[in-house]
N, C-alpha and C positions, 0 to 999 in steps of 0.2 A: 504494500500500500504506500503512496507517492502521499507525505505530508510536508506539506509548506514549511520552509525555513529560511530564518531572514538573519542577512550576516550584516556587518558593521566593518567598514575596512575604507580604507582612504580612497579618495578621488580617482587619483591618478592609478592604483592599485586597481581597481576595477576597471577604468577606461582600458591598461593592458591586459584585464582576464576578459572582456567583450572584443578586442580584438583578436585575440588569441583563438578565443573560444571560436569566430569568426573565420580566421584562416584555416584552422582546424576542423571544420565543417560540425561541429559542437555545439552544447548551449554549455553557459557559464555554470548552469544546476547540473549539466552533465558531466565539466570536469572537476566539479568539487565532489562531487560522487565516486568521481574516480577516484579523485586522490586519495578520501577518507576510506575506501576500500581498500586501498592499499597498504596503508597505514593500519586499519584494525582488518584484517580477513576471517571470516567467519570458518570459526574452527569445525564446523560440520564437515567445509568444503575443503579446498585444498590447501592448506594454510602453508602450506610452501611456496606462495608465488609472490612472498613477501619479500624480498630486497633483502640480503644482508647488511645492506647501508640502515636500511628502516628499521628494519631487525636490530640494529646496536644502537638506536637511538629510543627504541620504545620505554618510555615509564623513569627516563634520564631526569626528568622537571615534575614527576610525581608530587613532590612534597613543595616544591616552590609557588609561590602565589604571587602576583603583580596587581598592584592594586591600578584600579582606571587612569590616576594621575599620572603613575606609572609609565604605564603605556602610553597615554596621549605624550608625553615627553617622548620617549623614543620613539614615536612616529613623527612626531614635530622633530625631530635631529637627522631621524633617515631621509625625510622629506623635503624638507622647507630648507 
């Protein structure tokens, strides 16, 4: 079942995932779909098609938290 999900992410960040998605013959919901599968793969199915790279980064930031201001900072430095 396909439920609505609404992200939060800078401008310019998105202007290159609708391009992207664009060249790619994609929608923007299809490749965040992709990613996030990749990223958790459901252990019923083949949970080998996960990346070694993804695989050694899974559960790395588990316990770390970034508060809003946080983050608005470090996008205002990577960005602006």
């Amino acid at each position: 079942m396909a439920t609505k999900l609404t992200l939060r992410m800078d401008e310019q960040l998105i202007k290159q995932a609708k391009k992207y998605a664009k060249q790619s013959g994609k929608s923007v919901s299809k490749l965040v779909a992709d990613f996030f599968a990749l990223l958790n793969p459901d252990p019923e199915q083949d949970a080998d098609k996960t990346s070694p790279k993804v695989k050694s980064l899974q559960g790395i930031m588990r316990d770390y938290r970034v508060s809003p201001e946080e983050y608005k900072t470090h996008l205002d430095k990577k960005y602006l």
